[in-house]
C-alpha positions in Angstrom: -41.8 -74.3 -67.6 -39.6 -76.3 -69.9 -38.4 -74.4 -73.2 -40.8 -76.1 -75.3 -43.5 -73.8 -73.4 -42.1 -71.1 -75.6 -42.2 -73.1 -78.8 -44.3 -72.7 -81.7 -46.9 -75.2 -82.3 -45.7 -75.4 -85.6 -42.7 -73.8 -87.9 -43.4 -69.7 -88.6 -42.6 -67.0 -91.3 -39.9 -65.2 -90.1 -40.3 -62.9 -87.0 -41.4 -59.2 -87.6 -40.0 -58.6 -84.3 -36.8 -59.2 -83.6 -35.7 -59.2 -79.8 -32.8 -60.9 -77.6 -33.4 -62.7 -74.6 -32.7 -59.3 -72.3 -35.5 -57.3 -74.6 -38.0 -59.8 -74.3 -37.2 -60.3 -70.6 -37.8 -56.3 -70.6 -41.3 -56.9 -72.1 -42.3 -59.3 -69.9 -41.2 -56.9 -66.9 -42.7 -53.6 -68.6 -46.1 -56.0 -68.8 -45.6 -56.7 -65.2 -45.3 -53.2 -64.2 -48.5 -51.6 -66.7 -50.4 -54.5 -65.4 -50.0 -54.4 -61.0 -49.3 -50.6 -61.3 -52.5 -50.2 -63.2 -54.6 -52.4 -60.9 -53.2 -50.6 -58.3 -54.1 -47.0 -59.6 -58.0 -48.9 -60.8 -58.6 -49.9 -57.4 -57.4 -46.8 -55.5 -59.8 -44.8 -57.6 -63.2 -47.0 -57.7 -62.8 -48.7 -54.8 -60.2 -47.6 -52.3 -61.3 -49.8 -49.0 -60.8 -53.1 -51.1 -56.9 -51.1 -52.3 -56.6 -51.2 -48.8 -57.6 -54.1 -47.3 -57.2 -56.9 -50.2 -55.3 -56.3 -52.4 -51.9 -55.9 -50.9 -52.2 -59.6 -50.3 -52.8 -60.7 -53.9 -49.8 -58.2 -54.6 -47.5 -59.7 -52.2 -48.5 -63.3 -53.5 -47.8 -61.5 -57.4 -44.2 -60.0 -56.4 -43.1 -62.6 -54.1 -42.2 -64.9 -57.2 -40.3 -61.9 -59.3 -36.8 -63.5 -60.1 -33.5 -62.0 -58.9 -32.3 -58.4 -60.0 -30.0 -59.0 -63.1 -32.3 -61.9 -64.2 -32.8 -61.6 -68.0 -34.7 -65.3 -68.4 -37.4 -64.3 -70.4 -39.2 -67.8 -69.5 -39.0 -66.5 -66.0 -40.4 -63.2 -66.3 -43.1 -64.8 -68.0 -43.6 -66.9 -65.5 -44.2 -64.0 -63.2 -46.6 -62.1 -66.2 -48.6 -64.5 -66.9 -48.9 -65.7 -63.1 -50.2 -61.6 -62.3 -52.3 -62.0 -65.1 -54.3 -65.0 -64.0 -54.2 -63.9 -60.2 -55.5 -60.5 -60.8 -58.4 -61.5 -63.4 -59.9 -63.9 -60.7 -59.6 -60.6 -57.8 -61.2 -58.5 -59.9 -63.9 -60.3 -61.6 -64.9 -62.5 -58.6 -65.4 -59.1 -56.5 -67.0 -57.1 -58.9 -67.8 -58.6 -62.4 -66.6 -58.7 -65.7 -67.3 -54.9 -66.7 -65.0 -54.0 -64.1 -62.3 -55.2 -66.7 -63.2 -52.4 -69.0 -62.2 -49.8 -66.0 -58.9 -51.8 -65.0 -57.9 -51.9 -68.9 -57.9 -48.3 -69.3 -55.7 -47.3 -65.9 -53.5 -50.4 -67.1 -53.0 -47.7 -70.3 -52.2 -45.0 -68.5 -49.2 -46.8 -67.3 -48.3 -47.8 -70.1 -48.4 -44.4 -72.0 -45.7 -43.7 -69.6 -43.7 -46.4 -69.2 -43.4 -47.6 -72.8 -40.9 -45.2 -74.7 -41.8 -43.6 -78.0 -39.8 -44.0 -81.0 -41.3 -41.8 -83.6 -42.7 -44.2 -86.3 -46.3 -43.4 -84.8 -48.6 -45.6 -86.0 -46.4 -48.0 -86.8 -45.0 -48.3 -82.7 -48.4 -48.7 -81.5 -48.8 -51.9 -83.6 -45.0 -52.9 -83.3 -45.9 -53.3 -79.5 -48.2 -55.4 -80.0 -46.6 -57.9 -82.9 -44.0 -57.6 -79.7 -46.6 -59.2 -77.4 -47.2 -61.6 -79.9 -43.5 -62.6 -80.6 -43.3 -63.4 -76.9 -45.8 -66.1 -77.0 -44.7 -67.6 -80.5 -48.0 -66.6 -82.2 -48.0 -66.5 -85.8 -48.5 -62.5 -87.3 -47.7 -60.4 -89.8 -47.8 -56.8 -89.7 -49.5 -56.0 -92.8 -48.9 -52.0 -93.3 -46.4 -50.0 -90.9 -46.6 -46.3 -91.2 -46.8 -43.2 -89.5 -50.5 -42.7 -89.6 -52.0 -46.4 -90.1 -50.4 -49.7 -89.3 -52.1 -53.1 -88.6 -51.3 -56.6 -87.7 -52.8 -59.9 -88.5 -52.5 -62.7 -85.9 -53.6 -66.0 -87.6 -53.2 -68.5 -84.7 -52.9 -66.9 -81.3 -50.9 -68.5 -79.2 -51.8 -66.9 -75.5 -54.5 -69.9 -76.2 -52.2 -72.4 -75.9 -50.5 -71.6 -72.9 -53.2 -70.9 -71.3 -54.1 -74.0 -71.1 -50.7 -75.5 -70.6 -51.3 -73.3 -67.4 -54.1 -74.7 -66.4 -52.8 -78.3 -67.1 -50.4 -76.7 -64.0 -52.9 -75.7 -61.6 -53.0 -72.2 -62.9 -56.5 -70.9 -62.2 -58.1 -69.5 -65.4 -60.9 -66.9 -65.0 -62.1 -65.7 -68.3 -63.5 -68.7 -70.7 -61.5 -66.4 -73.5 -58.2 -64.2 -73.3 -60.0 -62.0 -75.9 -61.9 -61.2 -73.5 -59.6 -59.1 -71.6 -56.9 -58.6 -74.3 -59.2 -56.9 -77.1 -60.1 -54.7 -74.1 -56.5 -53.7 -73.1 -54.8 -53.4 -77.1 -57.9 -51.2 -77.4 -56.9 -48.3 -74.4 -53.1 -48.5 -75.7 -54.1 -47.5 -78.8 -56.1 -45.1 -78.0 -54.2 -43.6 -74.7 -51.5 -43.2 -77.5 -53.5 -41.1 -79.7 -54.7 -43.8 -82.3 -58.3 -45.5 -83.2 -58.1 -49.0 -82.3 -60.4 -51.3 -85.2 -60.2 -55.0 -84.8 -61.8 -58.2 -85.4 -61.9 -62.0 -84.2 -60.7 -64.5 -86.7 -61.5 -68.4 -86.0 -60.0 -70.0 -89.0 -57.6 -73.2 -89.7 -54.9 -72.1 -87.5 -57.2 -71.3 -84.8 -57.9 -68.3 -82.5 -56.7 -64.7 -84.0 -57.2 -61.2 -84.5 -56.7 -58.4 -86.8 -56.2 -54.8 -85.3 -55.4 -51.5 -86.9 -53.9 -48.3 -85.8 -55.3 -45.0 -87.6 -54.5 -41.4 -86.8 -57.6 -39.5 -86.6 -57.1 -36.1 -88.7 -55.2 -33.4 -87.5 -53.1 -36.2 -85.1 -49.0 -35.3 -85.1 -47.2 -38.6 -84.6 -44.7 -38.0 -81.0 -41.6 -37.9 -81.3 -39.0 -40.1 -80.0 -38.0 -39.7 -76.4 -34.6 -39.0 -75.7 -32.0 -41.6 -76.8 -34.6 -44.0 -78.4 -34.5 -42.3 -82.0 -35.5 -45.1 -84.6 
């Protein structure tokens, strides 16, 4: 992949998210981890002979490309993410159909309740993750409202769309005719493994594919607070 694969199609706003080449490199290698570990755990649970006898293949295949320790290319790392993604998708909806996503989603989310540290802003972290996410692919957002107890984030043009299908150009396989198809299914269980409602909606507009999601405490709901050494 040649740096132009990380381009935007066109100039943005300014970036809500700031993050240097090592964070986002960390992103793409936190993705990498929620997403095997969690297929891994799915698999184990609902159907432990395939966990056995299939799937260490497709894992070897995923972790045989990982770049060298140290390695902070964020290009490379995601490489490897969106590589997993695209291999795992075609295992687990060719075996067993595209409700099975719904199951893998939600172990993916228990990984990532514990792997992705909380920062006290509540709310607000839930949908900073996900304008992350979005950053890392050169979409165009704006996180609209960033509190404690409600936050939300409009993505006018998405741009996972567009590298899917420089991916496919590549030889990539593609499984799902949409990557809302798994994504709206995934934002949904890190919201609400994190203690928030998860509201969202398709947009289709002059920019092209996008979303809007919000994050809401329900009543009574405490934001966490930060873990150790990650205050702000």
């Amino acid at each position: 992949m040649t740096s132009t694969d990380l381009e935007p199609r066109h100039p943005r706003p300014a970036a809500v998210v700031t993050m240097s080449a090592a964070e986002r490199a960390a992103l793409w290698r936190r993705r990498v981890v929620e997403a095997t570990a969690g297929m891994t755990d799915h698999l184990v649970r609902r159907h432990p002979e395939t966990a056995v006898t299939e799937w260490p293949h497709t894992l070897s295949e995923i972790l045989a490309g990982l770049p060298e320790p140290g390695d902070e290319d964020p290009a490379a790392w995601q490489r490897v993410f969106f590589r997993a993604q695209a291999l795992m998708e075609h295992f687990l909806v060719s075996r067993y159909g595209l409700a099975e996503l719904q199951h893998w989603a939600r172990a993916n989310a228990t990984v990532h309740r514990r792997v992705e540290p909380e920062r006290g802003g509540g709310a607000a972290d839930v949908v900073t993750r996900l304008a992350g996410q979005a950053e890392l692919y050169g979409s165009d957002y704006e996180v609209t409202h960033a509190g404690p107890y409600r936050a939300g984030i409009t993505i006018t043009h998405c741009a996972i769309w567009d590298y899917r299908e420089r991916a496919r150009a590549r030889g990539v396989p593609i499984t799902l005719e949409s990557p809302c198809q798994y994504c709206t299914l995934a934002t949904s269980a890190n919201f609400t493994v994190r203690g928030y409602r998860a509201g969202h909606r398709l947009l289709d507009g002059p920019d092209g594919h996008g979303c809007e999601w919000e994050a809401s405490a329900p009543a009574g709901h405490r934001p966490a607070p930060p873990a150790p050494g990650r205050e702000g």
